[in-house]
C-alpha positions in Angstrom: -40.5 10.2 -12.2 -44.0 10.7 -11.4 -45.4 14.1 -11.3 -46.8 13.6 -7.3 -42.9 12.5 -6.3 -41.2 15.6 -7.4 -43.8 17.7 -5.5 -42.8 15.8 -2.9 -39.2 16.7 -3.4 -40.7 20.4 -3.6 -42.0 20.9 -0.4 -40.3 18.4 1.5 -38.4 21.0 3.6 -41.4 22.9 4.6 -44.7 20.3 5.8 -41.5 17.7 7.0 -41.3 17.2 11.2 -39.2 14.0 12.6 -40.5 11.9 14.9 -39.6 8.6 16.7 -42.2 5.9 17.5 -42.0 2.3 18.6 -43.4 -0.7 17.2 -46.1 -3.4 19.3 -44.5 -6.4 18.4 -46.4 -8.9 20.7 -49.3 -7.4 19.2 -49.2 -6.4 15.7 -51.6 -4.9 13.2 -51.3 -5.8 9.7 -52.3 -4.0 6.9 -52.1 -4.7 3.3 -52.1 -2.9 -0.2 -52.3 -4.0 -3.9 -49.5 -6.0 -5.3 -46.4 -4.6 -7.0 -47.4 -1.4 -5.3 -44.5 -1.2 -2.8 -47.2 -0.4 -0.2 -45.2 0.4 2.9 -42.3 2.1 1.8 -43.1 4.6 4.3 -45.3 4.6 7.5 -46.1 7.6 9.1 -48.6 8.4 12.0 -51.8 10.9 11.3 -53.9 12.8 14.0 -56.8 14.8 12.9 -57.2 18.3 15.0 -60.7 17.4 16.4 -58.5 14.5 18.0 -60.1 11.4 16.4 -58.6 8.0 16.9 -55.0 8.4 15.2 -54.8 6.3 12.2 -52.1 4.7 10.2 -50.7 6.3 6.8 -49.1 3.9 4.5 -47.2 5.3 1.2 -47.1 3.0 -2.6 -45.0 4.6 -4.5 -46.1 2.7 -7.8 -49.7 2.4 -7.4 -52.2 3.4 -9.5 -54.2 6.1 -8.4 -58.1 6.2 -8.4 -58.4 9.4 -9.2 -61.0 9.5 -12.6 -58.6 12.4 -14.2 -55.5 10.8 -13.5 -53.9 9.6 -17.0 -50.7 8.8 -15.4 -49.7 4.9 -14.8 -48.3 4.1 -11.4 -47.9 7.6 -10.4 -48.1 6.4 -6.6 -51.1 6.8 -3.9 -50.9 7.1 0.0 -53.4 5.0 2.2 -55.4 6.0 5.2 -55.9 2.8 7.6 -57.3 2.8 11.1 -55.5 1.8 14.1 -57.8 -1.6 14.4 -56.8 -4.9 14.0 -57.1 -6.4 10.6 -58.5 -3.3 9.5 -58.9 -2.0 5.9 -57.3 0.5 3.9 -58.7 3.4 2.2 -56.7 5.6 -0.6 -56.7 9.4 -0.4 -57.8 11.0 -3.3 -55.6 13.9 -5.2 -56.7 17.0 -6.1 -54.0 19.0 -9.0 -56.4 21.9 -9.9 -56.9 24.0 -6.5 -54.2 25.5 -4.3 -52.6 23.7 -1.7 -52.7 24.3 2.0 -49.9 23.1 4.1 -50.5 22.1 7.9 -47.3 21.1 9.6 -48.7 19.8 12.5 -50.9 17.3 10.8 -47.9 16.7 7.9 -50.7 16.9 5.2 -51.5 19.0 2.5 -55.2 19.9 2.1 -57.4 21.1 -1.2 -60.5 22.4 -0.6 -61.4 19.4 1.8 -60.0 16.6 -0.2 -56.4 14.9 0.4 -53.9 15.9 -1.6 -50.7 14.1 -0.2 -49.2 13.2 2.8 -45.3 13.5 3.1 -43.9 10.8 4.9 -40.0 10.4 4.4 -37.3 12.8 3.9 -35.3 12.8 0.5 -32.0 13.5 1.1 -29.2 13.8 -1.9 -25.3 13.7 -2.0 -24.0 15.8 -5.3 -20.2 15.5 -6.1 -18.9 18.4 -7.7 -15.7 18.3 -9.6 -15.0 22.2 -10.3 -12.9 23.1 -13.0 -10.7 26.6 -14.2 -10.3 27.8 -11.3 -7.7 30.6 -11.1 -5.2 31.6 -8.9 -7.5 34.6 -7.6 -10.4 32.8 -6.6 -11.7 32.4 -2.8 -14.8 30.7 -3.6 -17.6 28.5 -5.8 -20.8 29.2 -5.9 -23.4 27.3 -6.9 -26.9 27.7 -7.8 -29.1 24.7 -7.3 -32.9 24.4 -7.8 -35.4 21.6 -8.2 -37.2 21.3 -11.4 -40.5 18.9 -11.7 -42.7 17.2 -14.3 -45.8 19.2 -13.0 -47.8 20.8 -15.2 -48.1 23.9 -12.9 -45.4 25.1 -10.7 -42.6 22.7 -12.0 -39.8 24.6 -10.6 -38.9 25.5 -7.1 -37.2 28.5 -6.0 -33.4 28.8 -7.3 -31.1 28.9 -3.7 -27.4 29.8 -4.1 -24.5 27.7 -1.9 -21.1 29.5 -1.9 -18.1 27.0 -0.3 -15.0 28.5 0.6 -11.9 27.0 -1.2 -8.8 25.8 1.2 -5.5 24.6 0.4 -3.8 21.7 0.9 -1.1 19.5 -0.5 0.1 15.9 1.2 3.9 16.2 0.0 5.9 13.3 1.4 9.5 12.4 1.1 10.9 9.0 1.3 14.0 7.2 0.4 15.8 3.7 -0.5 19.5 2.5 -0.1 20.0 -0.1 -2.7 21.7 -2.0 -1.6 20.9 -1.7 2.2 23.6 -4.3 3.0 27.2 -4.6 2.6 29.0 -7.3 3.7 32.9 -7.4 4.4 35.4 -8.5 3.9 35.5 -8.5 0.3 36.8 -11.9 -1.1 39.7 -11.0 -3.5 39.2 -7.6 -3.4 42.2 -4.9 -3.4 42.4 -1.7 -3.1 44.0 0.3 -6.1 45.9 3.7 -5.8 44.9 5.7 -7.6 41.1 4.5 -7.9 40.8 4.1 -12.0 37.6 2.8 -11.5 34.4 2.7 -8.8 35.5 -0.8 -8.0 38.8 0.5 -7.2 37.3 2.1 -3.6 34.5 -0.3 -2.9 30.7 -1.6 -3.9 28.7 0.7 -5.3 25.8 2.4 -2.6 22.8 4.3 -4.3 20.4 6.8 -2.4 17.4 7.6 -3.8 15.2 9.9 -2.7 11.5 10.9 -3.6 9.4 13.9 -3.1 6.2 13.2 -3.9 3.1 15.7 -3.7 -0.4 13.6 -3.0 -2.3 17.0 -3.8 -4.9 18.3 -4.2 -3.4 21.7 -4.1 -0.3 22.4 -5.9 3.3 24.2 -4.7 5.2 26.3 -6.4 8.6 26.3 -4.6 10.6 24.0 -2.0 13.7 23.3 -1.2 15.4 19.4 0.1 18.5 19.6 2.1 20.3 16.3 1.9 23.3 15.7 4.9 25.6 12.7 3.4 28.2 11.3 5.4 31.6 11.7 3.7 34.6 11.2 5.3 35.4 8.5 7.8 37.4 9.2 10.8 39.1 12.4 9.8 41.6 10.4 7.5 39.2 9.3 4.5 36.5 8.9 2.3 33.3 7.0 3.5 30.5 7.3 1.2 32.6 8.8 -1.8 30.1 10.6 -4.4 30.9 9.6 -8.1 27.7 11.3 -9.3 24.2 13.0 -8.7 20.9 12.8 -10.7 17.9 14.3 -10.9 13.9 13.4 -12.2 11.2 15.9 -13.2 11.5 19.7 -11.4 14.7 19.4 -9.4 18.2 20.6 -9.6 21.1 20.6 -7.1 24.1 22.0 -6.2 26.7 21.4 -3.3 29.7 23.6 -2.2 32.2 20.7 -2.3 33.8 18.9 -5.5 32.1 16.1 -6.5 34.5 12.8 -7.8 38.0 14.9 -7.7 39.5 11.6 -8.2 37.7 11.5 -11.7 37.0 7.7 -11.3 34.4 6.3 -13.9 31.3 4.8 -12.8 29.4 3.1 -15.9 27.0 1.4 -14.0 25.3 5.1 -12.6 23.8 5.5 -16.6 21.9 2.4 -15.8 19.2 3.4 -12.6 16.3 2.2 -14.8 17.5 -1.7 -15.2 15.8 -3.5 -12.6 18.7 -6.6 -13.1 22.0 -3.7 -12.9 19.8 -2.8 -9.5 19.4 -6.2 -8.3 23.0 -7.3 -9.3 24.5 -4.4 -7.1 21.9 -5.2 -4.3 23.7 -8.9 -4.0 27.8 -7.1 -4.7 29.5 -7.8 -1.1 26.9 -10.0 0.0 26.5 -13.4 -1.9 30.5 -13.8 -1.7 30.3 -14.4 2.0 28.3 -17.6 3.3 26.6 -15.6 6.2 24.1 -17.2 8.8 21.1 -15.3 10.1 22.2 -15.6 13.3 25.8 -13.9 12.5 23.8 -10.4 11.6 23.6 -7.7 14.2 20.9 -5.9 14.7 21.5 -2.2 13.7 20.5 -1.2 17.4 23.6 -2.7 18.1 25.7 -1.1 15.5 28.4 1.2 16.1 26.1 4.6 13.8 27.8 6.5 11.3 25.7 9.7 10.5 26.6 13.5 10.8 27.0 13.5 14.5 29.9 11.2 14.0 31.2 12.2 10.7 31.9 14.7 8.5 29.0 15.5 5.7 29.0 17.6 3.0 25.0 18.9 2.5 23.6 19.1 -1.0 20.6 21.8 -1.3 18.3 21.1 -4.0 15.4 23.2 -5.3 12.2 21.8 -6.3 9.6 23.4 -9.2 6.0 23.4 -9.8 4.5 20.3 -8.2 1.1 19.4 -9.1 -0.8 16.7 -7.7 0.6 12.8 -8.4 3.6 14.3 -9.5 7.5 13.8 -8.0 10.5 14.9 -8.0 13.7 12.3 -7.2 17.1 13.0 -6.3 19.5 9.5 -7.2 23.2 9.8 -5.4 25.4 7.4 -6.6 28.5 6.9 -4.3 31.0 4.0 -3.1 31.7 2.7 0.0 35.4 3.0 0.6 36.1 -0.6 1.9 39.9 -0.1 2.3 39.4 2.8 5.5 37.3 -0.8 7.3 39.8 -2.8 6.4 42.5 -0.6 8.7 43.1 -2.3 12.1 41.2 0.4 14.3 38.0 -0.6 11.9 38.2 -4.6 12.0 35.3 -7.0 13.5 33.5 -3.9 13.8 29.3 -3.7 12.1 28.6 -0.1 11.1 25.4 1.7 10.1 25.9 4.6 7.9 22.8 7.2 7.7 22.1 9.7 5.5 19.3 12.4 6.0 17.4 14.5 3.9 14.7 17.0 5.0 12.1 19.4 2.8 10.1 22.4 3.0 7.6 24.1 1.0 8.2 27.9 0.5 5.7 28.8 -1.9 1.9 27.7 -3.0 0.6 29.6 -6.1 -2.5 30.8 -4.4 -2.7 34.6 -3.5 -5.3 35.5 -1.7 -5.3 32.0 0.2 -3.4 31.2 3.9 -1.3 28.0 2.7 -0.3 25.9 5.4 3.5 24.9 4.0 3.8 21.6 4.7 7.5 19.9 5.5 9.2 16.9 6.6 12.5 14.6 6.8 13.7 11.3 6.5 17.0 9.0 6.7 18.3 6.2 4.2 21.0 3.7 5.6 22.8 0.6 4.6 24.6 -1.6 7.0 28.0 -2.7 6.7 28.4 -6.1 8.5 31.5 -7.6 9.6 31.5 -11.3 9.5 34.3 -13.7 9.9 34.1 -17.2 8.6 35.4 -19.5 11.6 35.7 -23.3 11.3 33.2 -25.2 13.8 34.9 -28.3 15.6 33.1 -31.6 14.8 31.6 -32.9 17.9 32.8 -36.6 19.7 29.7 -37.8 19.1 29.2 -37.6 15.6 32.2 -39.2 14.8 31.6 -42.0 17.2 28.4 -42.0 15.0 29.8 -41.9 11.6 32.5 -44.8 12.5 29.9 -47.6 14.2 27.1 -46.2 11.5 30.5 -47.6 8.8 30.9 -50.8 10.4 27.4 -51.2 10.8 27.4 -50.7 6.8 30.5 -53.2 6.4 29.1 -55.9 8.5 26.1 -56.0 6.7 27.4 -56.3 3.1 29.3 -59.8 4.3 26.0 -60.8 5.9 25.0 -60.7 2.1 27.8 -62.2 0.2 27.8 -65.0 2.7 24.3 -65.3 2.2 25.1 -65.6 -1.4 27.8 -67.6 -1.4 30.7 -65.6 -2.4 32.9 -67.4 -0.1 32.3 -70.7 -0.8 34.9 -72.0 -3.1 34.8 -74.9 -6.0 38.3 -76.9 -5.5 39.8 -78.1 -8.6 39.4 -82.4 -8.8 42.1 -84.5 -7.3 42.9 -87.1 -10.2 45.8 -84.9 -11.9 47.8 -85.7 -8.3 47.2 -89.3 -8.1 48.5 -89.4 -11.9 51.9 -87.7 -11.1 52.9 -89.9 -8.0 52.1 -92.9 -10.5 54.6 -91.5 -12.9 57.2 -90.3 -10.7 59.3 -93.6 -10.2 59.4 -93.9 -14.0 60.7 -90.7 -14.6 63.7 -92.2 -11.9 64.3 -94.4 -14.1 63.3 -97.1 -11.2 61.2 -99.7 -13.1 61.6 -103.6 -12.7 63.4 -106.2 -15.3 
């Protein structure tokens, strides 16, 4: 950069004033520099103190300057021009060797009578810091900034010191998937077994996962999830049985009720990374019905099964160290027991069964900081849908349709083979005939002496 640019930078805060002006557009005054020169990057307005006729002050950043000790190429020039029509430009000349004088008012610098520059824009800069080792004690950065220069004299400005206070934060969210979402019954050729040997025994398999994912910055410590899952159904059995529990990254949970007493196997909970096993239980109860769109409730108008209405048991998990863009996921694999909706009190009925969970952060790793602990909740639910299969009458008219759209049919293929003489038939010649009646008085024996 050229030396007369970073002493603009330099004292840009001190000589710098804003003002607002308006342009004379119906009657303009043009003014021109040399070529390449970006000559009017910046205009600014210049009023000497003995109150001469204000003139015009035109900046080029890559000019060459006429100053006869200058040995720098393009190192910029500003341009004096009256406010006259079609008037002519003059370049101030520079001065490096004596000190500079700094008049605000006029927003020009002066050396012992001569020009030395003219500021005419403000430099502004955005730095983005990214600060690093930063322990658990600390309240604040400092940081120490200063502008240094290609001048031969004076090259660096004064070093000022900017202390930002440090805050904490962390974004932690929780959300959750039922997979699959849907359940569809009844079953086709499904019976109950007793005892359950295996999860297929009591019904399709239901998954819950949930996530709890920290967005940062800041990092926490400690939290806990509470997760309320509806287990029995009406008092008299199992709704979302539990076959097993698993956890990812810093998470582990415990409940106060047996999980699986019945001890029934459940293979297909070892696979929650296969993406087909997941789609293949998304589809179990659902593809072996032939359901219409217009046969599904709504879940507003389904009959909800969630703590209120059941009995839950509550599974408290606690969550580790979090740092940002990390999680923590809690997968519940349970079965819907299909035989307690199969009973007569639970027929033609469409439930939605809801399980909650709900987390809060305890503890940040930041002593001497205020932490706001963030926390939050959310439900999961799958829908079990009722639908009967019931056989639509044909309507009159379509089998008025079908029979005349037949005949219709039949008429025209004779049309054709009459057309093409399929009924027109070749009799055999008559000659054979005529020869028996001749022979049958011989074979009389009637024939003349």
């Amino acid at each position: 950069m050229p030396a007369v640019w970073w002493v603009v930078v330099g004292v840009v805060s001190v000589c710098l004033q804003a003002e607002a002006f308006n342009l004379d557009v119906d009657g303009p005054s043009v003014f021109s520099g040399p070529d390449r020169s970006y000559f009017g990057f910046s205009v600014d307005f210049f009023k000497p103190r003995n109150n001469q006729k204000s003139d015009v002050l035109i900046g080029a950043p890559r000019a060459n300057s006429s100053a006869p000790s200058s040995s720098v190429v393009e190192r910029g020039a500003v341009y004096s021009c009256p406010w006259t029509n079609s008037a002519s430009c003059q370049q101030l000349e520079f001065d490096n060797t004596a000190p500079l004088v700094c008049y605000p008012a006029d927003k020009l610098l002066y050396s012992q009578d001569r020009w030395v520059l003219v500021l005419l824009a403000r430099v502004l800069a955005e730095l983005k810091f990214s600060v690093h080792q930063l322990s658990e004690q600390d309240t604040s950065v400092k940081f120490d900034l200063q502008i240094v220069s290609s001048n031969q004299f004076n090259n660096s400005s004064p070093q000022i010191s900017s202390i930002t206070k440090l805050a904490v934060l962390a974004k932690v969210s929780i959300r959750g998937v039922s997979a699959p979402d849907q359940v569809l019954l009844p079953i086709a050729n499904w019976k109950p077994k007793d005892p359950p040997v295996v999860g297929d025994d009591i019904g399709p398999q239901i998954l819950h996962v949930y996530e709890l994912h920290n967005s940062g910055p800041s990092t926490f410590s400690k939290a806990v999830l509470d997760v309320d899952w509806p287990y029995r159904f009406n008092n008299n059995g199992s709704l979302l049985y539990i076959t097993s529990y698993d956890t990812e990254g810093p998470i582990n949970c415990t409940t106060v009720m047996e999980i699986n007493p019945l001890n029934v196997s459940n293979p297909v909970s070892a696979e929650k990374n296969n993406s087909s096993t997941s789609r293949d239980r998304g589809t179990e109860g659902r593809n072996r019905n032939h359901v219409h769109k217009r046969d599904l409730e709504t879940q507003d108008n389904l009959q909800k099964l969630d703590c209120s209405t059941v009995t839950c048991l509550k599974l408290r998990c606690q969550v580790g160290r979090l740092e940002k863009r990390q999680s923590a996921i809690l997968f519940i694999y349970s079965r819907l027991a299909v035989n307690n909706f199969l009973k007569s009190d639970s027929q033609n009925r469409s439930y939605v069964v809801r399980s909650s969970a709900s987390f809060s952060v305890i503890e940040m790793p930041y002593k001497k900081l205020v932490p706001e602990l963030p926390a939050n909740s959310t439900t999961v639910s799958v829908s079990v849908l009722w639908v009967t299969d019931v056989p639509v009458p044909v309507p009159g008219w379509v089998v008025a349709l079908a029979v005349l759209a037949g005949l219709l049919l039949l008429a025209l293929l004779i049309f054709i083979m009459y057309k093409l003489g399929f009924f027109k038939r070749v009799r055999p010649p008559q000659e054979d005939c005529t020869e028996k009646e001749q022979l049958q008085p011989e074979e009389n024996g009637n024939t003349d002496a």
